[in-house]
N, C-alpha and C positions, 0 to 999 in steps of 0.2 A: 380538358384538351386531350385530343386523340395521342398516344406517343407516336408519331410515326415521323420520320424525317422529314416529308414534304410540311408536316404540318408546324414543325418546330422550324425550320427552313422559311416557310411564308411566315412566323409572326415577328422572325427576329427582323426581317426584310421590310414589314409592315411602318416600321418607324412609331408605332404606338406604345408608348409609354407602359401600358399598363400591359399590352400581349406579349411585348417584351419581357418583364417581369413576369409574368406568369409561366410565361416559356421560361423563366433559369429558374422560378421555384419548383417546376415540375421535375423539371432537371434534377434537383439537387434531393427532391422528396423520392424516387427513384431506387428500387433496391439494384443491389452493383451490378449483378447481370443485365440486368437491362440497359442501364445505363451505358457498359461499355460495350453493349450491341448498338444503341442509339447512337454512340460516339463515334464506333468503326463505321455506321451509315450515313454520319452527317459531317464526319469533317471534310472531305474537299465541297461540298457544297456552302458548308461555311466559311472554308478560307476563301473560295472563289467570290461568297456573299462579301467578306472583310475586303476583298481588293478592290472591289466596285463600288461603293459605297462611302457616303459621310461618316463623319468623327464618330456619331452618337450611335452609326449601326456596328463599326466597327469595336466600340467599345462593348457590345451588346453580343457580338460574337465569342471577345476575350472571355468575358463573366461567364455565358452559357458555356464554352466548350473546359472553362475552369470548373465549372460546379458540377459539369457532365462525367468527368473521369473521376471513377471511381474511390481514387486516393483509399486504397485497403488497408495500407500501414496504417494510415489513420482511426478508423473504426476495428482495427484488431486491438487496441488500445485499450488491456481493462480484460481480455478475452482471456479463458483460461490456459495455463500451460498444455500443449498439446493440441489446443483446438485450433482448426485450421479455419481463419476467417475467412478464405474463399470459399464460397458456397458455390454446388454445382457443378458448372463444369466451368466458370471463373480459374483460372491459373494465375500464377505472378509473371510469368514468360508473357500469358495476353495482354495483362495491365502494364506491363515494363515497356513493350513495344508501341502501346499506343500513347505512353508514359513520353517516348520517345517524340514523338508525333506533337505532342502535346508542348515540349520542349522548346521543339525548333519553333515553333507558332509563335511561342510566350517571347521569343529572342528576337523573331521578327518584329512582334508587337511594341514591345519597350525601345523600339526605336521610332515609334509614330511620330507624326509630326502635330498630331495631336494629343495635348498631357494629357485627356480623361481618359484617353486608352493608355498612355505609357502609365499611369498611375493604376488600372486595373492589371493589365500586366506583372505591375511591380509587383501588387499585392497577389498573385498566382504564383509566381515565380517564390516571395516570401514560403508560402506553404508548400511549391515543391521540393524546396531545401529542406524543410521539416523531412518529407515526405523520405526524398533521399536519406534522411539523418536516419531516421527510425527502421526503413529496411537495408540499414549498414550497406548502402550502396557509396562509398564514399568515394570510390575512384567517378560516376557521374557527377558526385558535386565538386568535388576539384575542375572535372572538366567544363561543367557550367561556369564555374566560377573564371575561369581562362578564358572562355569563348565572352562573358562580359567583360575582362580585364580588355581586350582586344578590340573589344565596338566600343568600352571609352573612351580610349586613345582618338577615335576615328569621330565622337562627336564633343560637342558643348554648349553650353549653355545649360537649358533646363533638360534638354534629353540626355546631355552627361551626367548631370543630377540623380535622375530616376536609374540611368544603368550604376551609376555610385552606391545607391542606397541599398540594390539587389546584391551587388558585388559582397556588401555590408551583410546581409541576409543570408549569404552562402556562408562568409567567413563566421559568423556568430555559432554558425553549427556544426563549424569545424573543431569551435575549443573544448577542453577539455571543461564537464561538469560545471565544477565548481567557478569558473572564469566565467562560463556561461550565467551563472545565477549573477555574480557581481557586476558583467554588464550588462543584467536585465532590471540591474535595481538601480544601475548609473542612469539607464535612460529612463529609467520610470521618474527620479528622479529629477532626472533635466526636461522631463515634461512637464512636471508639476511647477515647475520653477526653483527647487528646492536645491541648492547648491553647494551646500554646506554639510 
């Protein structure tokens, strides 16, 4: 697949299954400069795609424009003392902005009226908390976290559910260390069935 917007643009549009998929693996196989060039060219064409469109394109928008950004906190993980993971001419002021971009989308999203997007949503939002945690951005995840406290109020049923469990996803990366690890073995726990 060619990288070029028109072309990742027509296969998310396409509604096939499989061009779909390939358009967010190519996304996500992508080294980060290109990626958050791909990203600065393709997001109002995707959000205008997300607003026009059924459940399954919109969901297919969330995934691709999640796996499109860079997330660099992420892959600096492991990277030596000193070495700067932005390669190029990559900045953290460019990723934080379109970081930004990326944000308000995921906010829109986790309000769909359809759960297969509010549920990829959820799951983007989950690692931008991460993402927040690890470039000690902590005043945006406070404010993420307030801007969801604000749209639960405002829904229910299963879309309060999904902004619930994100809310959940800010807070866990707010505590300190050690709390973190004991409510990550409470819920490993309480998945397994294990209660005791």
């Amino acid at each position: 697949m060619q990288h070029t917007p028109d072309t990742f643009v027509e296969a998310l549009g396409s509604g096939d299954a499989d061009r779909v998929n390939a358009a967010i693996d190519e996304a996500n196989d992508m080294d980060a400069e290109e990626q958050l060039r791909i990203f600065e060219e393709c997001f109002d064409a995707c959000t205008a795609l997300y607003r026009d469109e059924d459940g399954y394109q919109r969901q297919s928008i969330v995934r691709f424009l999640h796996e499109l950004h860079p997330r660099m906190e992420l892959r600096s993980v492991g990277t030596s003392e000193g070495e700067d993971p932005f390669p190029g001419d990559l900045t953290r002021e460019d990723e934080r902005a379109s970081r930004s971009r990326l944000r308000d989308f995921l906010v829109e999203a986790i309000q769909d009226d359809d759960g297969r997007v509010r549920l990829a949503a959820e799951r983007a939002i989950k690692e931008l908390c991460l993402v927040y945690d690890l470039s000690g951005q902590e005043d945006e995840l406070h404010s993420l976290k307030s801007r969801l406290e604000s749209l639960a109020s405002d829904h229910s049923g299963k879309k309060r559910e999904h902004i619930e469990r994100a809310i959940d996803d800010a807070e866990s990366r707010m505590l300190p260390p050690g709390d973190r690890l004991r409510s990550a073995l409470l819920d490993a726990m309480e998945e397994s069935g294990d209660t005791q």
